[in-house]
C-alpha positions as CSV (number, residue, x, y, z in Angstrom):
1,X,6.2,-27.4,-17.3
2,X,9.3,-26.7,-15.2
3,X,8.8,-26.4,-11.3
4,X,8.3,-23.0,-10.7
5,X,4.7,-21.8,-9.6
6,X,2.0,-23.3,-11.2
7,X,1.0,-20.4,-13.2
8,X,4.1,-18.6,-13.7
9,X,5.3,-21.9,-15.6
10,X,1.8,-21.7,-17.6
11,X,2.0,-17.9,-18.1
12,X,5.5,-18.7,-19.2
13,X,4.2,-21.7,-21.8
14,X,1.3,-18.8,-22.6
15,X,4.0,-16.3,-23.7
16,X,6.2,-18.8,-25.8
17,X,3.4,-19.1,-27.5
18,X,2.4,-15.6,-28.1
19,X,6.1,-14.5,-29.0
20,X,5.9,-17.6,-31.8
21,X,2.9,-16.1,-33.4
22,X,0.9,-19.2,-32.5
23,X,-2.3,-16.0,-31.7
24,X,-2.1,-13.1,-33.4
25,X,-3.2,-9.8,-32.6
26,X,-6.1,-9.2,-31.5
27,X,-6.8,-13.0,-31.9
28,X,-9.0,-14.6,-29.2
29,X,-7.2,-16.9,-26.8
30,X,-9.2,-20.4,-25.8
31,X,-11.5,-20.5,-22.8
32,X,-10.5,-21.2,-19.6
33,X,-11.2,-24.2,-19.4
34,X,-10.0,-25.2,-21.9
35,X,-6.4,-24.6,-21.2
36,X,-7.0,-26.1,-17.7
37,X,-8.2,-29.3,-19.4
38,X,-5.1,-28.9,-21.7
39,X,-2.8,-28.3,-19.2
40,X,-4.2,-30.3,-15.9
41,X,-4.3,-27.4,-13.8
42,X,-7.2,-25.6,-11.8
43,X,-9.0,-23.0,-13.8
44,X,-8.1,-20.7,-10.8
45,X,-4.3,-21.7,-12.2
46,X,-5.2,-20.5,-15.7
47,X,-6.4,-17.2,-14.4
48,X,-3.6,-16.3,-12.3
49,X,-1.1,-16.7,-15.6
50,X,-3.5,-14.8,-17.7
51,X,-3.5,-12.1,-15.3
52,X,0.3,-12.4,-15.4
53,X,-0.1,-11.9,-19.1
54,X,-2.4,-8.8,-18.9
55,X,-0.2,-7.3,-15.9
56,X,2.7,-7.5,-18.5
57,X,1.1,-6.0,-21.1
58,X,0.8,-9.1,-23.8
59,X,-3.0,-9.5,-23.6
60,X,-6.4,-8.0,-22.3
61,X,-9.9,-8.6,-21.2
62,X,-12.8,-7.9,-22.8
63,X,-15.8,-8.3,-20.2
64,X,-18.3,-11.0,-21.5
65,X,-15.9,-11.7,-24.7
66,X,-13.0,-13.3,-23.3
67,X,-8.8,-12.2,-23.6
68,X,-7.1,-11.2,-26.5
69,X,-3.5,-10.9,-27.4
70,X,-3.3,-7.2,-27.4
71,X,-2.0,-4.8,-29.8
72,X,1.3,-3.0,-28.8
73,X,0.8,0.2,-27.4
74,X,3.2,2.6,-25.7
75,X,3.2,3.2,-22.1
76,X,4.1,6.2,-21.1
77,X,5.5,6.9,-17.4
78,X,3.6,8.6,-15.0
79,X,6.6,9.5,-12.4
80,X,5.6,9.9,-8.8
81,X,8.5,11.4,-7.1
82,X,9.9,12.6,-3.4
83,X,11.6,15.7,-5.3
84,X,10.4,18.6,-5.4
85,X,9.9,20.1,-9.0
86,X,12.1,22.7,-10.7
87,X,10.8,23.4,-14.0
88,X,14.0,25.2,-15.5
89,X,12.1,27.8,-17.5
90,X,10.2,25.2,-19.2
91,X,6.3,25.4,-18.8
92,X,4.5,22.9,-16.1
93,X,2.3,21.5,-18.7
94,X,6.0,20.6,-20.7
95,X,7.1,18.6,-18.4
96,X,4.3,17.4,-16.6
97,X,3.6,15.7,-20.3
98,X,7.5,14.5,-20.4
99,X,6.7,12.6,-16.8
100,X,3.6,11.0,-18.1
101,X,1.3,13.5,-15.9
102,X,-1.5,15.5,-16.7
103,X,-1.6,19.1,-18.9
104,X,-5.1,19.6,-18.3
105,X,-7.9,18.4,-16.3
106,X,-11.8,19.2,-15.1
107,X,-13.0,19.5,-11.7
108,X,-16.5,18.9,-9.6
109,X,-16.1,19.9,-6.2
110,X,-19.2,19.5,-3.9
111,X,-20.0,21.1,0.3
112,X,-20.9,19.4,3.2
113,X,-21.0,15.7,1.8
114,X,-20.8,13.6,4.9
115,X,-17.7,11.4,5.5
116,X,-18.4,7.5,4.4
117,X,-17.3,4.9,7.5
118,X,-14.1,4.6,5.1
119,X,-13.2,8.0,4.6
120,X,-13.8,8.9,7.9
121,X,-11.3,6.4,9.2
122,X,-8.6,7.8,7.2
123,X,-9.3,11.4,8.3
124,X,-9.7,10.4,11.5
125,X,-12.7,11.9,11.6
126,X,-16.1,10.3,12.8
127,X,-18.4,9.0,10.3
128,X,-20.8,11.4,8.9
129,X,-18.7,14.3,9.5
130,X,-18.8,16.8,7.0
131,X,-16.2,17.2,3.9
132,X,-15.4,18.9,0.7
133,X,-15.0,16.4,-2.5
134,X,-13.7,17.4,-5.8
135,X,-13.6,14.6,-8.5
136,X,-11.3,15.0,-11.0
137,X,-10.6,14.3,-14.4
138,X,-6.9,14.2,-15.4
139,X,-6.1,14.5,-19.0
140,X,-2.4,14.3,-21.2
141,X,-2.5,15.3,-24.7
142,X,-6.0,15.3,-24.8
143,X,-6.6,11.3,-23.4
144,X,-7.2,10.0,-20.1
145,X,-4.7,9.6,-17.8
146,X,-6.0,9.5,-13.9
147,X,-9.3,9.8,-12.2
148,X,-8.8,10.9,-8.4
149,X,-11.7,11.4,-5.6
150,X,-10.0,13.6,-3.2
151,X,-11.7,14.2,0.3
152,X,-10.7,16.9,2.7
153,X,-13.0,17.5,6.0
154,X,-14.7,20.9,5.7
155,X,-13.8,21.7,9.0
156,X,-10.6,22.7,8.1
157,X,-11.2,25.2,5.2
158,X,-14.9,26.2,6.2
159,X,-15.5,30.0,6.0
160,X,-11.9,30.2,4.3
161,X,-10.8,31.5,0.9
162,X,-9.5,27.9,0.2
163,X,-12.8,26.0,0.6
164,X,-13.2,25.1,-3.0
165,X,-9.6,23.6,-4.4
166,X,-10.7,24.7,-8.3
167,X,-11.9,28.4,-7.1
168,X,-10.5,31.5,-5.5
169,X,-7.0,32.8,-6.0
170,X,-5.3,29.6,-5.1
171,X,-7.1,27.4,-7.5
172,X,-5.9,24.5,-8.9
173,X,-2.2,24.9,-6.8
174,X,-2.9,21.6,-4.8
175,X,-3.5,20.7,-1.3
176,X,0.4,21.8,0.1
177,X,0.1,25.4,-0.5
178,X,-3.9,25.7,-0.2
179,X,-3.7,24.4,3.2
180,X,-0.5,26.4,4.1
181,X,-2.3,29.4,3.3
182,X,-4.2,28.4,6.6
183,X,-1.1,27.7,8.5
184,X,-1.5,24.4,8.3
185,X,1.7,22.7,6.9
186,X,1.6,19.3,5.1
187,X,4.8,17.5,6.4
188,X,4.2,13.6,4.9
189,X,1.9,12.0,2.1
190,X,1.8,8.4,2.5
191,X,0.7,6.1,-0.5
192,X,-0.7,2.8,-1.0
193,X,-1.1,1.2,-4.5
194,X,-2.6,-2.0,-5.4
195,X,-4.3,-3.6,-8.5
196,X,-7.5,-3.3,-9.0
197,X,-10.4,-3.5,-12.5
198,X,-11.9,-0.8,-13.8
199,X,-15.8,-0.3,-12.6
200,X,-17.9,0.2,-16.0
201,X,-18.0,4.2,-14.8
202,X,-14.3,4.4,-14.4
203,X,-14.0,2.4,-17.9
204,X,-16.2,5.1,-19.3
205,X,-14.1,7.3,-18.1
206,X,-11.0,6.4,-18.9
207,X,-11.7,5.1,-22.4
208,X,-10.7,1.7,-21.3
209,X,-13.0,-2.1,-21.0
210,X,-14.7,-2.2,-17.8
211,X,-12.6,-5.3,-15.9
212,X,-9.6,-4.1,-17.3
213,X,-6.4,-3.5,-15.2
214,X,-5.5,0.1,-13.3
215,X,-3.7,1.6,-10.4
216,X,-5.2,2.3,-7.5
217,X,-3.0,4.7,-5.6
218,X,-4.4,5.6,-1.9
219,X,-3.0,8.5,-1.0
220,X,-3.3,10.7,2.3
221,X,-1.4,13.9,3.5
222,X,-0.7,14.5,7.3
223,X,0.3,17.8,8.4
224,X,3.0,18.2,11.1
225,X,0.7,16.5,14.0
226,X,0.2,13.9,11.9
227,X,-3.4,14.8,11.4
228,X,-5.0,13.7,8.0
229,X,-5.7,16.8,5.8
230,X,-7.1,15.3,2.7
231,X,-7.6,11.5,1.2
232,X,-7.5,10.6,-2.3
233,X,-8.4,7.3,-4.7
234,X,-6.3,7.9,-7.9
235,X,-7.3,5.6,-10.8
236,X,-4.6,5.1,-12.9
237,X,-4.9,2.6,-16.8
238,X,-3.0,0.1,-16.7
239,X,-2.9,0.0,-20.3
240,X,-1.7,3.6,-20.9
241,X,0.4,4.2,-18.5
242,X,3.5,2.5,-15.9
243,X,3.4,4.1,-12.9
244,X,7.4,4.8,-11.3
245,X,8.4,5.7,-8.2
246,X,11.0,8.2,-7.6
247,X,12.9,8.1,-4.4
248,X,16.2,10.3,-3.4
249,X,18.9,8.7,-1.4
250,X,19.9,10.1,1.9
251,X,23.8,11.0,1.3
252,X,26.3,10.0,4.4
253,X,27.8,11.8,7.0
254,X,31.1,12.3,6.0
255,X,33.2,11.0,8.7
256,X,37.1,12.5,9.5
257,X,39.9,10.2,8.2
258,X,41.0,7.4,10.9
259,X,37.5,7.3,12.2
């Protein structure tokens, strides 16, 4: 192997032999250690270019069965953008299925749940404190796209016509206008995503193995204090859907001629 990274030079081996038709779809690949013995690397080698492998889409784990060389499937994008939407005349559901995002989707919100140490921490809120949490359910075309826990401390919407995100005249128009109904404008969302496997309840879910790859996308909103005004843990499938991020590009100052 050449002298690249370890596993990268066995994920790349793994792949020329995929691409050749040396495992077929859906055939099983050999254990662990078996490649390690084949190859004289660490198991902890072999896992890394497998995970390479599922990452790029070539194969995928079964929990308690082993990795297959998975069958090709499209992935559709799931656009995350800076811009603001303009529709065109054409209906939200339309496009939101063009982007990869969800048509449909079902909603449990709950009262009063008190704030785990975590969530706390990225309200800035003390532990314990009381919130509203809606769990949602995202659906495109009729299959599972997203999963999202979204947490929002109650003080802020208590008593209000807003309390419930699903209910009330401004159900289901998202946090931005819900909370500017209270005069409480939402001025930055910041985003964190990172790998992560599917619990056997998200898997369920999502119609996906449990252990198998998604998206976890952190995501809080600050309003113009900078004070946190709702949390969320998105749960995207890997195996459905690429998740992009859309930026837009400041344009210069244009300058006089000569200067």
């Amino acid at each position: 192997m050449s002298r690249q990274a370890p596993y990268l030079a066995l994920a790349d081996v793994l792949r020329a032999r995929i691409l050749a038709g040396e495992w077929g779809t859906g055939a099983r690949l050999p254990s662990r250690a078996r490649l390690a013995e084949e190859y004289g690397v660490g198991r902890n080698v072999v896992q890394r270019a497998v995970d390479r492998l599922v990452v790029d889409g070539l194969l995928e784990g079964r929990a308690g069965s082993g990795t297959y060389v998975r069958s090709p499937r499209e992935r559709l994008r799931l656009v995350r953008s800076r811009h603001r939407e303009r529709t065109g005349g054409r209906s939200r559901s339309a496009e939101a299925r063009e982007r990869g995002g969800a048509d449909s989707w079902d909603a449990d919100s709950r009262v009063g749940v008190p704030a785990p140490e975590g969530i706390a921490e990225r309200l800035d809120i003390d532990p314990g404190d009381l919130c509203v949490t809606t769990r949602y359910e995202f659906l495109a075309g009729g299959q599972p796209v997203q999963l999202s826990e979204s947490w929002e401390p109650l003080a802020l919407t208590e008593g209000t016509a807003v309390v419930l995100p699903e209910a009330g005249h401004l159900a289901g128009r998202g946090v931005v206008e819900r909370m500017g109904s209270l005069g409480i404008v939402v001025e930055t969302v910041v985003e964190v995503p990172r790998p992560a496997r599917a619990t056997r309840e998200q898997a369920n879910l999502l119609g996906i193995g449990p252990g198998d790859l998604v998206l976890l996308i952190e995501r809080t909103m600050y309003d113009t204090v900078r004070r946190p005004v709702e949390t969320a843990d998105m749960v995207v499938p890997d195996r459905y859907r690429e998740v992009v991020y859309e930026f837009g590009v400041d344009r210069p100052v244009p300058t006089a001629p000569g200067r």
